[in-house]
N, C-alpha and C positions, 0 to 999 in steps of 0.2 A: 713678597720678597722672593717671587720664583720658589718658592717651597723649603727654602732653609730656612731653617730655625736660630734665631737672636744667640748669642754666645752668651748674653750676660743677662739679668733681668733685677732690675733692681725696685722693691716697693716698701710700702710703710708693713708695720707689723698688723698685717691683715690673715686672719686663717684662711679665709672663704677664698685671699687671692693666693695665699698659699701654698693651698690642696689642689688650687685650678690650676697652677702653672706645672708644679711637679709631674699631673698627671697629663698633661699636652704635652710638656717640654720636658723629655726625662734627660735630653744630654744639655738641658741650658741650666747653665750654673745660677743660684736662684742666692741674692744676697740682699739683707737688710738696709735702706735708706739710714745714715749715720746724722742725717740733719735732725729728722722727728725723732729718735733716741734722744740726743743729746738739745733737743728743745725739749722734752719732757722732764729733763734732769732735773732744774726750778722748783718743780712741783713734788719731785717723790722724793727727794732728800730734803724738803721742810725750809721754813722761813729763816731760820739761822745758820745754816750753811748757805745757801742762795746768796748771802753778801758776805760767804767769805772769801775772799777773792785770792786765796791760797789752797782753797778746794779748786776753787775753778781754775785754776792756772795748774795744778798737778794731774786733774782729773782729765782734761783737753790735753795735754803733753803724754798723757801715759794713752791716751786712746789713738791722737793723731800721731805721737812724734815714735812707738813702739815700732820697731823695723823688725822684729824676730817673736815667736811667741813667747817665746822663754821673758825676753824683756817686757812684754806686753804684763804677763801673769807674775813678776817679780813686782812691779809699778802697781797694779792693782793690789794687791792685798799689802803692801805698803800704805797705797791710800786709804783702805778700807779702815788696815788696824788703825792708824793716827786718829782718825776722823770717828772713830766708836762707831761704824756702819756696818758690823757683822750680821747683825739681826732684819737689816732691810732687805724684803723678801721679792722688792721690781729690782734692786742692784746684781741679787743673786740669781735671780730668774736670767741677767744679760750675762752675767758671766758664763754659765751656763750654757748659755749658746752665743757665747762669744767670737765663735770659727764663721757665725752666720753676718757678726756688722762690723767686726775690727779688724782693718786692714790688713795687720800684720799676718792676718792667717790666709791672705789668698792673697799676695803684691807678686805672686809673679801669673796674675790675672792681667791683661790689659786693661785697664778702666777708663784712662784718659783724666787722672787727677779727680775724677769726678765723686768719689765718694770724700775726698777730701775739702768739698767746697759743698759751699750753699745747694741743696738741690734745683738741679735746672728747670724743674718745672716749675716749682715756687718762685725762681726768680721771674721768668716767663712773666706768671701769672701775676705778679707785684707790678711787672713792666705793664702789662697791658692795662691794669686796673688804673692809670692813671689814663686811659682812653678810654675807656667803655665802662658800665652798667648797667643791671638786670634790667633798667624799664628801657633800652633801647628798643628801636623796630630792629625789623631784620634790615633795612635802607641806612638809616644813622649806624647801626654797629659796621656795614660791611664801610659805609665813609670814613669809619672813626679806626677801622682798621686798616685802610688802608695810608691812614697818616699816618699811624704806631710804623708800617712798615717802611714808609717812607723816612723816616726819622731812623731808625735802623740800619737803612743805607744809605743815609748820610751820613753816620758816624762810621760805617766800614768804608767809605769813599775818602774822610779823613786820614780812617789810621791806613790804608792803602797808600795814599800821598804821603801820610809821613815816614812809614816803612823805604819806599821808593827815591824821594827828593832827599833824605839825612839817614848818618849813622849814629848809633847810640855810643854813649861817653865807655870808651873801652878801659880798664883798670890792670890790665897789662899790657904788655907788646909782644906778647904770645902770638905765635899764628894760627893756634886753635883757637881762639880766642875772637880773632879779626874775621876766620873763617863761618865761626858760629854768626857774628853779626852780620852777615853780609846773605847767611842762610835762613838763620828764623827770623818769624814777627818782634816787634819788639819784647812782650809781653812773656814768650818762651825764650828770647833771649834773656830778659835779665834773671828769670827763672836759672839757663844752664850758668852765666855768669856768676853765680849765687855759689851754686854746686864748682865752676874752676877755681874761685876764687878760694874756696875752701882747702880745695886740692893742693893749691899754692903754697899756703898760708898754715893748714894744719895736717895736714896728709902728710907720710911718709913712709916707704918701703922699707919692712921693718926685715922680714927673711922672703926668701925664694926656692921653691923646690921644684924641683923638676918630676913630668910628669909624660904620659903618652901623648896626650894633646898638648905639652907645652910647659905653662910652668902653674902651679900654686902661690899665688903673692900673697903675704898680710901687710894688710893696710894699716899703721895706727893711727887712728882718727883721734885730733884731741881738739874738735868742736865743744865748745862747752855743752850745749844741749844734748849730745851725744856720747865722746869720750869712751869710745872704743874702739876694738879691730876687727876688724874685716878679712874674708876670703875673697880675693879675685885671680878666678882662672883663667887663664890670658893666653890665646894662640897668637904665636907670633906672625903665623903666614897670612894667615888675614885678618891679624887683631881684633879680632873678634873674645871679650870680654865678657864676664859673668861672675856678677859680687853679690854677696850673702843678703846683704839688704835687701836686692828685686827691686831698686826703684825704678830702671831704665825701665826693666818686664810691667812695672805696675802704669807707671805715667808719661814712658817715649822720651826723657831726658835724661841724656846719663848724669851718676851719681859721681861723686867726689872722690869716692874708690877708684872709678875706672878712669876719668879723667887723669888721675893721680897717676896711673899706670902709663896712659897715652901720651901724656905730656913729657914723663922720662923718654919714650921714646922718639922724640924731637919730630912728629908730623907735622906737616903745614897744613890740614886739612884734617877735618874729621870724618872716619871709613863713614861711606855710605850705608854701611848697618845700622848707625847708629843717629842717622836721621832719618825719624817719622813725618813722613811726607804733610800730613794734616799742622805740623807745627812750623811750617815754609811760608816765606812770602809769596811764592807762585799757588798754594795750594787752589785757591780758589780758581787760578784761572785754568786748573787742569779741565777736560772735558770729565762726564759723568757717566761711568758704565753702568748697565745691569748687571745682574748676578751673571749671566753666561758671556760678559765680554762684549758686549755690543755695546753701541753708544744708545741712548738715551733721544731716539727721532724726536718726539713726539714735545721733547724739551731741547732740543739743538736748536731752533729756530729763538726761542727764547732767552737761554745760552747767550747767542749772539750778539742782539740786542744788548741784552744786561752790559753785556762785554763793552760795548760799543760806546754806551753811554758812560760807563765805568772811564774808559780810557781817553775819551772827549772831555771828561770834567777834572780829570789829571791833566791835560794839555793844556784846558783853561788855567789852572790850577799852577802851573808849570811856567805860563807867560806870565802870571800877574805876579811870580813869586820875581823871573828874571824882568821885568818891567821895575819892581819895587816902587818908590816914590820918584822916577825921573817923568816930570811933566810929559819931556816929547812920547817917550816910550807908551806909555799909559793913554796918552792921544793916539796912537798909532794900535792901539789893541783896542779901544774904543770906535775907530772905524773899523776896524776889521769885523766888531760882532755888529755894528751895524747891515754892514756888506751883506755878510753870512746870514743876518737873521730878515734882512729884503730877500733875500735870494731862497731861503727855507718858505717863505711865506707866501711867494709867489708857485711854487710847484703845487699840483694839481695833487690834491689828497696827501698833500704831507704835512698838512696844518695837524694839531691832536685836536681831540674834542676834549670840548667842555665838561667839567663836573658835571654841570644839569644835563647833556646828551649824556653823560654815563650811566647816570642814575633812570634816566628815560630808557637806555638802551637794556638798563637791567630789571628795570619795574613791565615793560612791555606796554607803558602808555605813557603820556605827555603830560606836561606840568599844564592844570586849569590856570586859567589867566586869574578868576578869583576863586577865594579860597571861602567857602560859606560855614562848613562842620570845623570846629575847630575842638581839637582834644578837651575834654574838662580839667579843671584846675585838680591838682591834687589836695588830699586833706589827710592829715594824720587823723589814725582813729584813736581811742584811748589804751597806751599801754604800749603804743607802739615806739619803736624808736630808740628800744632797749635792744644792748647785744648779748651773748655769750661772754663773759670773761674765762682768759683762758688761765692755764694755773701757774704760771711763772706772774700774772698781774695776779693773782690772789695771793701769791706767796708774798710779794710785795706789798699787799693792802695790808696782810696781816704783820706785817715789821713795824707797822705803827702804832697797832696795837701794842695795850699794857697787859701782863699777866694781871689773872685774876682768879678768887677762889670758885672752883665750882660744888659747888651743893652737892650737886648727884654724885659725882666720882671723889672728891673731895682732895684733887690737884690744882696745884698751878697751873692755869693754861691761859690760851684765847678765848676760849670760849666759856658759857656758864650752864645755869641749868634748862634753858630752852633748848637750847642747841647740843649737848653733850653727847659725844658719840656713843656713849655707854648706851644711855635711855634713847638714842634713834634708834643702834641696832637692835634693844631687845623688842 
């Protein structure tokens, strides 16, 4: 990365990668993954809360939905006292270092929404797992990868044509509103939509005070899930906004506070402050610089291509939308890919090659006409075939269990006198 160092680093609660990053990376802000925390949850708070679905639902809103820490540490030991979990010593261990995986204490980090969602690797990794496994070659994995990524740009070729050809159903007739749709994907529109629509509906300028830079607004927010006020300080010369939450700082879409603010002042457009270029329907087709400002040679050529083909399967995509079902039309786009694709086929070295030249071209020899050694059949050995159960399925296995008296400790529980954790641990 030309010698900068990542701003952000985010990993599971590992020490070993802990100690390694602090001491390479002492200006990269170093934060806990919120996915593996709160999948561990299952398992350290026990099989009788794991189905109550009134832990989970306060426990998830006091982690995700905290915008300040003061709220964050009010919600929690609210949860705690209800729920008799003062004595749980992995609950108190996160609180603890709760500045390290809950939001609320770094949202004016940029993250890109990312600690608020499934981790990106995991999903990656769940994506690809429905193409590949451990007994492939290095020939079948790079094939099998190379579908995964062909299936991946055909869903961003879709949402491209449909970003492009239509607008999304607008719920005002605002022209921040009209201008947000016409600027983000869909996806971070109906996100900022969410946040106007709020604005609209529950936001309202409660006082105003005047300041050096402009003014002090409070917001009163009466979202049910939230149901408070806000500070946003608000320059009027280039409306440029900043409210108590940090949600625009944390995830590139302004909040309902500032909206709230913009919207009083009758814009038809939203300042370009407050659009993150990454959340645009053009993002992708910007070019790609280096760290010093240069383009990206060595991928320009590639670039291109991508582009090329990108913008070819919108035009096809484009005629068969304005063709629709009229016979003649649809006859007339059917010769033309004829035409096009006699005329591709006849140029010298512009046919593509085959899967089997690719794989020849990547193996460094030829496919034998016959095939004599043929892999051996597989055979399970004994005992194989068995996984890991992880502990959200064992908290579950044990809800169907009945209590029982155990001998050794001489409690009610799941377990009896083989298993009793008294006589494991002495």
């Amino acid at each position: 990365m030309g010698g900068h160092v990542p701003v952000c680093l985010i990993t599971d609660q590992d020490p070993a990668m802990k100690a390694a990053i602090q001491s390479k990376f002492q200006c990269t802000t170093y934060r806990f993954c919120i996915w593996h925390i709160m999948r561990k949850l299952s398992e350290k708070v026990g099989c009788s809360l794991n189905s109550d679905n009134n832990f989970l639902v306060r426990f998830k809103s006091c982690v995700y939905n905290s915008e300040t820490p003061t709220e964050f540490e009010q919600a929690w030991k609210s949860v705690i006292h209800d729920f008799g979990l003062e004595n749980n010593s992995w609950l108190s261990h996160l609180y603890d270092i709760r500045d390290m995986w809950v939001p609320a204490y770094f949202r004016d980090l940029f993250l890109g929404a990312v600690l608020r969602t499934t981790s990106r690797s995991e999903s990656e990794n769940n994506f690809f797992s429905h193409f590949t496994n451990p007994h492939l070659s290095l020939v079948e994995f790079w094939m099998r990868y190379e579908s995964a990524i062909e299936l991946q740009r055909y869903g961003q070729l879709q949402a491209d044509n449909e970003t492009s050809t239509s607008m999304p159903v607008l719920k005002t007739s605002k022209h921040l509103e009209r201008h947000a749709a016409e600027t983000y994907t869909y996806a971070n529109f109906y996100k900022f939509q969410d946040e106007f629509w709020n604005a609209c509906m529950d936001c309202e300028i409660e006082e105003r005070q005047s300041i050096d830079e402009g003014f002090v607004i409070t917001i009163a927010d009466s979202s049910p899930n939230r149901a408070t006020k806000r500070q946003v300080v608000y320059n009027p010369s280039n409306h440029k906004a900043h409210c108590s939450c940090k949600m625009f700082e944390c995830e590139g879409i302004p909040c309902c506070h500032i909206l709230c603010v913009l919207k009083g002042k009758s814009l038809h457009e939203l300042p370009s402050y407050y659009i993150v270029n990454r959340w645009t329907k053009m993002a992708g087709s910007k070019p790609i610089f280096y760290v010093n400002g240069i383009i990206l040679e060595g991928r320009s050529q590639i670039e291109h291509e991508d582009k090329l083909i990108s913008r070819n399967w919108l035009d096809f995509l484009d005629c068969m939308q304005v063709a629709g079902r009229d016979p003649e039309k649809l006859t007339l786009v059917s010769k033309g890919i004829k035409n096009v694709f006699k005329e591709v086929k006849e140029l010298n070295g512009g046919t593509s090659e085959s899967k089997m030249s690719e794989l020849e071209s990547f193996i460094g020899s030829s496919a034998p006409d016959q095939v004599d050694i043929l892999p051996p059949k597989q055979c399970n050995t004994k005992g194989s075939g068995k996984r890991i159960k992880g502990g959200k399925e064992k908290a579950i296995e044990q809800q169907g269990k009945r209590l029982r008296l155990c001998k050794a400790c001489g409690q009610q529980a799941y377990h009896d006198s083989r298993n009793c954790p008294t006589k494991l641990s002495s």
